[in-house]
C-alpha positions in Angstrom: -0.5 -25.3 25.9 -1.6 -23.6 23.0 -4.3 -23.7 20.2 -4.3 -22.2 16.7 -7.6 -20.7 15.5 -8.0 -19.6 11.8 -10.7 -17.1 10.5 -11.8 -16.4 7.2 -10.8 -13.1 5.7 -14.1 -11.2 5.3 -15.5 -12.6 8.3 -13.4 -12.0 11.1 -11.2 -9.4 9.4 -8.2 -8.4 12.2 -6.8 -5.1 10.0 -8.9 -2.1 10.9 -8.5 1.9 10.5 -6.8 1.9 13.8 -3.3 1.0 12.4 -1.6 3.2 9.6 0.7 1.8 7.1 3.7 4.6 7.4 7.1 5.5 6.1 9.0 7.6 8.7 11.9 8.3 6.6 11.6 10.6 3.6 13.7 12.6 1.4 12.4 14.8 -1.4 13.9 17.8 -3.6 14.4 20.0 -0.7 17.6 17.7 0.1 18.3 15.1 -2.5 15.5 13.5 -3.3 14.4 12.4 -6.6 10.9 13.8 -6.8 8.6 16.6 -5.4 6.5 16.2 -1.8 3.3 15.5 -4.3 5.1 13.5 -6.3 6.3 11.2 -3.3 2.6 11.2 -1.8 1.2 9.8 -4.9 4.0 6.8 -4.9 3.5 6.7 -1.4 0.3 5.7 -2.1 0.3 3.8 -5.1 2.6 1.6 -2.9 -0.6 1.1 -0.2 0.7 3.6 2.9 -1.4 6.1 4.2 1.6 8.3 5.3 4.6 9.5 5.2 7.3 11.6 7.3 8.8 14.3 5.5 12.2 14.2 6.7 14.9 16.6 4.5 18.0 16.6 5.4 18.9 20.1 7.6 15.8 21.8 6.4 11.9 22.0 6.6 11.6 24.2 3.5 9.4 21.3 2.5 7.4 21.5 4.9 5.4 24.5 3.2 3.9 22.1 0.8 2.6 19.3 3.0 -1.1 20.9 3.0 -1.0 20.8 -0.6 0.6 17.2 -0.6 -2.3 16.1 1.4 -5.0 17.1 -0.5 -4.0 15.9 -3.9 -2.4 12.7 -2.5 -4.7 11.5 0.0 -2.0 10.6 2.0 -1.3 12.4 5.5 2.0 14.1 6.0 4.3 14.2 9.2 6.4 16.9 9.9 10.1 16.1 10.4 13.9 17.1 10.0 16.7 14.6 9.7 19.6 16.3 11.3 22.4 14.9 8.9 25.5 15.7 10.8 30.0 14.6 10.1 28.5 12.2 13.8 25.5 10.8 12.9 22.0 10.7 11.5 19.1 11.8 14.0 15.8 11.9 12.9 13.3 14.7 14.3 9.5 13.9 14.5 6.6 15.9 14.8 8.5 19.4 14.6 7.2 22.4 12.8 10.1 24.9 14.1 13.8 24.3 12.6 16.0 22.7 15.3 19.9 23.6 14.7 22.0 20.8 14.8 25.4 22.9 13.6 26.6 23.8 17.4 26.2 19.9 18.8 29.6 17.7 19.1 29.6 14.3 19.8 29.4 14.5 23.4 26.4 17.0 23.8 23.7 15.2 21.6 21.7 15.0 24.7 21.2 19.3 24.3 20.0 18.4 20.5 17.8 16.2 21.6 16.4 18.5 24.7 15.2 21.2 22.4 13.6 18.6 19.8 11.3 17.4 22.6 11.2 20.7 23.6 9.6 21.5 20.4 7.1 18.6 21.0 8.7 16.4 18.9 10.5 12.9 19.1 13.9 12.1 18.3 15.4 8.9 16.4 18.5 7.4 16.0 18.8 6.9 11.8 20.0 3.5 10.6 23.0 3.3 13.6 25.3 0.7 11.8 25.4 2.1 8.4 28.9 2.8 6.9 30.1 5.9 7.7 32.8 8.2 6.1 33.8 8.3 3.4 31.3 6.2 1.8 28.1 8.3 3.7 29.3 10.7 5.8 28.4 10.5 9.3 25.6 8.1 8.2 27.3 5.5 11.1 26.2 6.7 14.3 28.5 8.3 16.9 27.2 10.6 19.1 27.7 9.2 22.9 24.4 8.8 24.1 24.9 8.9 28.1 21.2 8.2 29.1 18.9 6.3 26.7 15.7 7.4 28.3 16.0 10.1 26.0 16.0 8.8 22.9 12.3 7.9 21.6 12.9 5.4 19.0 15.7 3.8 16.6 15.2 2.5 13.0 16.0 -1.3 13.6 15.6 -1.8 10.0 16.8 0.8 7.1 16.8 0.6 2.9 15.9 -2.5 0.9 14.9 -5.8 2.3 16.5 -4.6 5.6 15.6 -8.1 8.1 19.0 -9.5 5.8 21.3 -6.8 6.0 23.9 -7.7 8.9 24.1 -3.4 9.9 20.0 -3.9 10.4 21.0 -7.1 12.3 22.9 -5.2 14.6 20.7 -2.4 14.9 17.9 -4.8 16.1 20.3 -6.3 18.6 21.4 -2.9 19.8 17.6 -2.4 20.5 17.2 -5.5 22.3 20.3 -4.9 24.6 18.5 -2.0 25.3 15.0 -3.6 26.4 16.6 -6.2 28.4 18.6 -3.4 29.8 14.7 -1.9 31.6 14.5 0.6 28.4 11.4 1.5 26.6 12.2 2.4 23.2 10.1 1.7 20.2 11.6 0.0 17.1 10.7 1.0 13.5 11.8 0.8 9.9 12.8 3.6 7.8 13.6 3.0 4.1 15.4 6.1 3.8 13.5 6.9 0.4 14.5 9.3 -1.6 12.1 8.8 -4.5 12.8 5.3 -6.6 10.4 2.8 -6.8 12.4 0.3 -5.6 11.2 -2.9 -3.8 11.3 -5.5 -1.0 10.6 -2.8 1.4 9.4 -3.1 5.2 6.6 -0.8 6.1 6.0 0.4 9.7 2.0 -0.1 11.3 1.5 3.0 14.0 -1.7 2.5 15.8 -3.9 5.5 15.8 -5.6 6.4 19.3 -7.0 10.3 18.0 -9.8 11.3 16.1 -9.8 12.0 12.2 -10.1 15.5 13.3 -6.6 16.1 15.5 -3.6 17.5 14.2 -2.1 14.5 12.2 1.3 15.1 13.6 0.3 14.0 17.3 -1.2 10.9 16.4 2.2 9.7 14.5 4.2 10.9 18.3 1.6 9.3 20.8 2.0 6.4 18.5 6.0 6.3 18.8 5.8 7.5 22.2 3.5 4.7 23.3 5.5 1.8 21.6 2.7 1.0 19.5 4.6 0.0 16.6 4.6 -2.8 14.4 7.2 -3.8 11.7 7.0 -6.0 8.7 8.1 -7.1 5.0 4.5 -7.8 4.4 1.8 -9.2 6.6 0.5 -7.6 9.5 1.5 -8.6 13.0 -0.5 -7.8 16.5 0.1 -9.2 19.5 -2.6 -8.8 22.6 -2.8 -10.0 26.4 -5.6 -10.5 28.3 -6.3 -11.6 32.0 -9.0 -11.0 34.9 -11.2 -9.0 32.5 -8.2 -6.2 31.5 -6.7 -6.4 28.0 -3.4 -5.0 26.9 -2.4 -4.2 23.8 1.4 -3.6 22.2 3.8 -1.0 24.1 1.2 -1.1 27.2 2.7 -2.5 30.8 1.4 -5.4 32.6 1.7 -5.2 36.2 -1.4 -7.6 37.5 -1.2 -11.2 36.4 -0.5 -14.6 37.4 2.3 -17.2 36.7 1.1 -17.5 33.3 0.0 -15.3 30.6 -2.7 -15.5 27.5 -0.9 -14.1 25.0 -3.3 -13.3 21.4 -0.7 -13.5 18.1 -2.7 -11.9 15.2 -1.8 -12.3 11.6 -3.5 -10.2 8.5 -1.8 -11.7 5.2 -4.3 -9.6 3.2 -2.8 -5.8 3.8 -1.2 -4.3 0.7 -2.4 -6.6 -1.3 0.1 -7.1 -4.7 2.8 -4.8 -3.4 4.6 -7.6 -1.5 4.6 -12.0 -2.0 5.6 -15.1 0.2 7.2 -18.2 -0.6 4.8 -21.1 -0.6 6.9 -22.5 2.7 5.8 -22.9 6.1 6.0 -19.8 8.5 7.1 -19.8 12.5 5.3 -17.5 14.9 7.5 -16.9 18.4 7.1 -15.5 21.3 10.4 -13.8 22.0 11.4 -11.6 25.8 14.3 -11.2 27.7 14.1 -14.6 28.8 14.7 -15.9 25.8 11.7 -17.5 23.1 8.8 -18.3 25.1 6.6 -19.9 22.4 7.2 -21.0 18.9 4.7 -22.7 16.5 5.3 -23.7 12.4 2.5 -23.5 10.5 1.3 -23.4 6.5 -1.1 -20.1 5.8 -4.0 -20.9 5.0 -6.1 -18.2 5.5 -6.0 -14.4 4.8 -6.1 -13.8 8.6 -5.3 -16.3 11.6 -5.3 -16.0 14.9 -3.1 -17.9 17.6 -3.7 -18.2 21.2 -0.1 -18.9 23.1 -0.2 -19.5 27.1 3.8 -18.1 28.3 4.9 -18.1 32.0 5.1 -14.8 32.8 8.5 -15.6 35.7 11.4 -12.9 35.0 9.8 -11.5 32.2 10.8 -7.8 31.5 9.0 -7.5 27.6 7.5 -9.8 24.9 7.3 -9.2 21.1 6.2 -11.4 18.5 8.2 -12.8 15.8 7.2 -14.0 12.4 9.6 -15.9 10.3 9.2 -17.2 7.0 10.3 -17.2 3.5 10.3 -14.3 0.9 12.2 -13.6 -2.1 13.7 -17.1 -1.8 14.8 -16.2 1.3 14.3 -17.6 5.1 14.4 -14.5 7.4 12.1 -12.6 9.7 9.0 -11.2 8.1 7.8 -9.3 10.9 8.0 -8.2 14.4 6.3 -6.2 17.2 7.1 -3.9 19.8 6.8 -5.2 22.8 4.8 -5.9 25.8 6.3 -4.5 29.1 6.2 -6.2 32.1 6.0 -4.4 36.0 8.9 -7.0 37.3 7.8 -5.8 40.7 4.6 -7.4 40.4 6.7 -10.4 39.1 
């Protein structure tokens, strides 16, 4: 049983300052990018983000002008590192201090990855399925990850129009062999944008938990850290859960609750308004876990915002994300997704 309850944009508006429209992959003249850190902020937000992770290939000699990047742009500025290696791409988050990645083979990855969070940063596994050699070296991952608890997050979706590209495809398969497997690991997209304006990008939402006045760089890893993560081609997705007066919200674990679920699907078609357009076709919102697609309903937009209330049996259930489907660029693919919620199979 289910019921679909539109608002009107302006009146119940479901975007808020909580979420921040990011790009976590970043190149700029300090590798081989196109433009300067400044000159990226400003495009960055032209384009309607509100940050960025500075992520140079084998250097943070950029990382002296992210103050100055800030205040011109507007736009906040993560510290990062993407460790560009002949065995793969590995993406370093929230790291101020180099981190060598010249000594690591492709069986000791784990000891790269030990002193990155050892620095108090994240690591990510860069677009996994890309070609490799010799059309991008190393760009095709092949380090031998031997415990996946240690790796923070993957970029599911990479480059232009990524939901279409089959290596995306099975990068966001990889990732869901990996939830149903019993790991937490949070999904995002990374453009890998070295500077061209480009188009039919996916933009990753981070939720923000800190206040304006903390360190910029923790908010982006308790983000990641925390699964609370949302991906999408253009409108914004949310997913909630709510029983006996306790409410859960995306990357959080349920443990108390019956045989079935109240599952809140939110949808914001208004963010980044003019940098993105749908097909005038009908769109599908699912419910999607390791049991399969728990709830699926077609709709036409209507409204800038809508709101859908979805009752799932909860039986078996490891995670749920939502799913939103639709057409774009003449097109039928996904539009968006969501990390998911966990669920405590012991209280199951």
């Amino acid at each position: 049983m289910s019921a679909i309850i539109p608002f009107m944009y302006g009146r119940e508006k479901i975007m808020n300052d909580k979420w921040i429209a990011c790009e976590l992959h970043t190149h700029t003249i300090h590798s081989d990018g196109q433009l300067t850190l400044t000159e990226l902020a400003k495009k960055a937000k032209v384009f309607g983000l509100r940050c960025i992770a500075l992520t140079d290939h084998n250097t943070i000699s950029g990382h002296s002008e992210i103050q100055k990047a800030q205040e011109i742009s507007g736009i906040d500025i993560v510290h990062g590192l993407e460790w560009t290696t002949f065995y793969g791409h590995m993406v370093a988050m929230g790291i101020t201090e180099y981190v060598d990645w010249r000594d690591k083979g492709p069986g000791d990855i784990h000891k790269g990855i030990e002193e990155v969070h050892g620095k108090g940063g994240l690591v990510g596994i860069a677009h996994p399925y890309r070609f490799g050699s010799p059309m991008c070296t190393g760009c095709h991952w092949q380090f031998d990850i031997q415990d996946w608890e240690d790796v923070d997050y993957i970029e599911v979706w990479s480059e232009y129009f990524p939901p279409i590209d089959p290596v995306n495809k099975r990068a966001f398969k990889l990732w869901t062999d990996l939830l149903n497997a019993g790991y937490k690991i949070t999904a995002v997209s990374g453009r890998d944008w070295h500077g061209d304006d480009g188009g039919k990008v996916a933009v990753t939402y981070l939720y923000n938990s800190y206040s304006s006045h903390d360190f910029f760089d923790n908010r982006v890893v308790d983000a990641l850290s925390h699964h609370r993560a949302s991906v999408t081609m253009g409108p914004f997705l949310d997913i909630k859960a709510g029983m006996a007066g306790s409410s859960f919200m995306i990357g959080d674990t349920i443990s108390i609750y019956n045989d079935t679920l109240s599952i809140y699907i939110d949808m914001d078609f208004s963010v980044r308004q003019g940098k993105w357009a749908l097909d005038k076709r009908p769109i599908t919102i699912t419910l999607n876990s390791n049991m399969g697609v728990l709830y699926s309903y077609s709709f036409d937009k209507t409204e800038q915002c809508m709101k859908i209330e979805a009752h799932i049996a909860t039986k078996g259930v490891k995670w749920v994300r939502g799913e939103l489907y639709g057409s774009m660029y003449d097109m039928h693919t996904m539009l968006a997704f969501t990390n998911p919620l966990f669920f405590d199979l012991k209280s199951n």
